[in-house]
C-alpha positions in Angstrom: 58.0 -76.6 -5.0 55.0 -78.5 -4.9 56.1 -81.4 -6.9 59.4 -81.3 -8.0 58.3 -81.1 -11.3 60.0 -78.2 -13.6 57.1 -75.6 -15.0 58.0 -74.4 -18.2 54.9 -72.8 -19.5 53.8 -70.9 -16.2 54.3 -66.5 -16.6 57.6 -66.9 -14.7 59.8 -68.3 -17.8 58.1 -65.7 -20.1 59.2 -63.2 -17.2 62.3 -64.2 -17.6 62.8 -64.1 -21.3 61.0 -60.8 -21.0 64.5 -59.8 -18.1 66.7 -61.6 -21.0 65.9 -59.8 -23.6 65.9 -56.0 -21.9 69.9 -57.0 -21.0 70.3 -58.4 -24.5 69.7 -54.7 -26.1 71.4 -53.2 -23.1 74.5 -54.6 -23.8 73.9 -55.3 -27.8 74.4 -59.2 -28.0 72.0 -61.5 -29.6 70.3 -64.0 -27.8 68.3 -67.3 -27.9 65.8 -69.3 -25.8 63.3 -71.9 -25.9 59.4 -71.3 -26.6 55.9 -73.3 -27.2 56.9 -74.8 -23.9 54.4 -76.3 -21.3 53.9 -79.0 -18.5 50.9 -80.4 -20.3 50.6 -84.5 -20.5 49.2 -84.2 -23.5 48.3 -82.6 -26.6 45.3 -80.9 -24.9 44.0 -77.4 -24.3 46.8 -76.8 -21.8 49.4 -77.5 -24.0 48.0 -75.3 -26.1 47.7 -71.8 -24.0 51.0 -72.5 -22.6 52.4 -73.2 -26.1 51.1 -69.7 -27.3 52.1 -67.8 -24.3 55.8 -68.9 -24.3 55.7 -68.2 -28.0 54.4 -64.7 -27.9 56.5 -63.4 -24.8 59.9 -64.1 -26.5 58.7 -63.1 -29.9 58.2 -59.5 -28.1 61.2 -60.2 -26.0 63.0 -59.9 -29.1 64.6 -63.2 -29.3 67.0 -63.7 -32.4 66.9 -67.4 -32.0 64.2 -69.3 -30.7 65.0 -73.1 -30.6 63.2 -76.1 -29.1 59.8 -75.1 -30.0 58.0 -78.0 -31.6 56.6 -80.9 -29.9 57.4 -80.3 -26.0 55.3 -81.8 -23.5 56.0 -82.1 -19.4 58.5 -79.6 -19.3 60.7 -81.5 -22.1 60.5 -85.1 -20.9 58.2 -86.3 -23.5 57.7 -85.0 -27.2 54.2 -84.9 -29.0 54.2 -86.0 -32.7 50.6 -84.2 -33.2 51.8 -81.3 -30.9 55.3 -80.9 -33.1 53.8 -80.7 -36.4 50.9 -78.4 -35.0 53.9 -76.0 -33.1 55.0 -76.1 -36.6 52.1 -74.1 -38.2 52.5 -72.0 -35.2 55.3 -71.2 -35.6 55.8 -70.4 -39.1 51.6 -68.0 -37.7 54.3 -66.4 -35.4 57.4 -65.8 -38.1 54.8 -63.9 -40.5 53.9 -62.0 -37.3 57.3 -60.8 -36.5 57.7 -60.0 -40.1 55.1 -57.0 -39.1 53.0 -55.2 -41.7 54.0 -54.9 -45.2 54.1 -51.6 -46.6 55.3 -52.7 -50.3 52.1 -52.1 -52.4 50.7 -49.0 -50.4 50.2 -47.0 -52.8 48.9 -49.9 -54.9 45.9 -50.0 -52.2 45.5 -46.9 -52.1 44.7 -46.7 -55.7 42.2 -49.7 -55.4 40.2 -47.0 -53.1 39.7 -45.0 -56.0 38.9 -47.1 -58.2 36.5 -48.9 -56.3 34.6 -46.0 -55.0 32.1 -46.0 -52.8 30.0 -49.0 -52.1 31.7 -51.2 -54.4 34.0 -54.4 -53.4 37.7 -55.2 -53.2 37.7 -59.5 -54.0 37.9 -59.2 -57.6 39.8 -55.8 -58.2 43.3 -56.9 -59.7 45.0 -55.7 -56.4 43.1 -58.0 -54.0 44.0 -60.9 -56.5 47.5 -60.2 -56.8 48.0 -60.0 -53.0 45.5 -61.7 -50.8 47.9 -64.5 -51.1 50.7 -63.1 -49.2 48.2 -60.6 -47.1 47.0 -63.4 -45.0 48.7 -66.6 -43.7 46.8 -69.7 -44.9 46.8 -72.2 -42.0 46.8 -75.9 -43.5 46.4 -77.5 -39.5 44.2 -74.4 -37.8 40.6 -74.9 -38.9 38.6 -71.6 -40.0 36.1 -72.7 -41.9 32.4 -72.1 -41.1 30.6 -74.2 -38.4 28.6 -75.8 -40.6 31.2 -76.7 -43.5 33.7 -78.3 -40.4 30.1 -80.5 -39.4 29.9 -81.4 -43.2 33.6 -82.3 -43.4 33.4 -85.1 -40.3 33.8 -82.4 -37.4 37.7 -83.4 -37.3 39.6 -81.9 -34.6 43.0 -80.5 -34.2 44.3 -83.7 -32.5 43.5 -86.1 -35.2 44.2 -84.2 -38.1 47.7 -83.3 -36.6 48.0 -86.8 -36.3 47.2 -87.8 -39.6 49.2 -85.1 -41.1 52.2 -86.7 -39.1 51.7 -89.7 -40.4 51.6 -89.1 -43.8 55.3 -87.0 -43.5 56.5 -89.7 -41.9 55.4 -92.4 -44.6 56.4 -89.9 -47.3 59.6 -89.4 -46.2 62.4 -90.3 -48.6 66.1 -90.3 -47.3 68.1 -87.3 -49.2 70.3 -89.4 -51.6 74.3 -88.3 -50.8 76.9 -89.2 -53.3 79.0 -92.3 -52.2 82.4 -90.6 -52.5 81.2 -87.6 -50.0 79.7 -91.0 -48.2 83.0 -93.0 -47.9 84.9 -89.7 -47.1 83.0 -88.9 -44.0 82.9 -92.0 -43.1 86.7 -92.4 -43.6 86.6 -88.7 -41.3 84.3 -90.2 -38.8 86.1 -93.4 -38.1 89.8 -91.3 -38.4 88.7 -89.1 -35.6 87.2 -92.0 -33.6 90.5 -93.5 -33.3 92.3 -90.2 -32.4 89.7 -88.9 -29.7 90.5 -90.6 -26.4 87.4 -92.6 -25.5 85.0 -90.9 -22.8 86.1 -92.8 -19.8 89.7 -91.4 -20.6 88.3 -88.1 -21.1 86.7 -88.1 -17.9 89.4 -89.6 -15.7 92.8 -88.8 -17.5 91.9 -85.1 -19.0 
């Protein structure tokens, strides 16, 4: 009401999603929505709180598809390059989240316990090595090295390594090869179905 301007990453749309999802289970439907969302300018600290708490209120509204969630900035009129490929990583944090704990090798770790014993260490018992892989998500954009080791390493922030990481997909990127017969025959189905769907100013005024 201020402005004019939509608010996408203020508590009331993560209200909502929370109203959406209780009358989701009530009447057994699946549902999706929208998250990492935010009115931020740029890929600043803003951006970032509202990006987390639109992510975390439909992940425990019990969304079953969450879509545009990668790159939004100014309530969807702009889209961040560093921002997408950092919502990415979040993402993918927030996936192994909802996954919840895994109870597979129990009673694996519960036999480490014993053979371990008191005062002893788990990093090189054959159960820590097998696992500590898949017990903890390795961020490859989210820094968690030591203060003095991110110093050593050119004290690079978030922004400019999301950055660089964007531009090396995008140099790397190879267009996935499609044989030419599929080719020709959609193209053949594309220009068929051109010719046969009335054009949109007849759509508009005759249908």
């Amino acid at each position: 009401m201020k402005s004019g301007a939509p608010m996408a990453g203020t508590p009331g749309i993560s209200l909502m999603n929370f109203m959406i999802g209780q009358m989701a289970r009530f009447y057994g439907v699946p549902w999706r929505t929208s998250s990492n969302l935010g009115g931020a300018k740029t890929f600043d600290a803003q951006a970032g709180y509202e990006s987390a708490t639109t992510l975390s209120a439909t992940l425990h509204a019990g969304a079953n598809y969450i879509w545009h969630s990668a790159g939004w900035n100014e309530a969807g009129m702009h889209c961040s390059v560093a921002k997408f490929v950092v919502d990415a990583e979040q993402c993918a944090m927030a996936h192994r989240m909802a996954e919840g704990p895994r109870w597979d090798d129990f009673d694996e770790g519960l036999a480490a316990i014993r053979d371990i014993g008191p005062g002893g260490h788990y990093l090189g018992h054959d159960h820590t090595q097998a696992n500590f892989q898949r017990a903890f998500f390795m961020p490859e954009l989210f820094d968690n090295t030591s203060i003095e080791q991110w110093a050593a390493e050119g004290e690079v922030e978030i922004t400019e390594r999301a950055l660089a990481r964007a531009r090396k997909l995008l140099n790397d990127y190879e267009e996935p090869k499609l044989d030419e017969g599929v080719d020709e025959a959609l193209r053949d189905y594309i220009d068929r179905r051109e010719r046969e769907i009335p054009a949109a100013d007849a759509l508009n005024q005759e249908y």
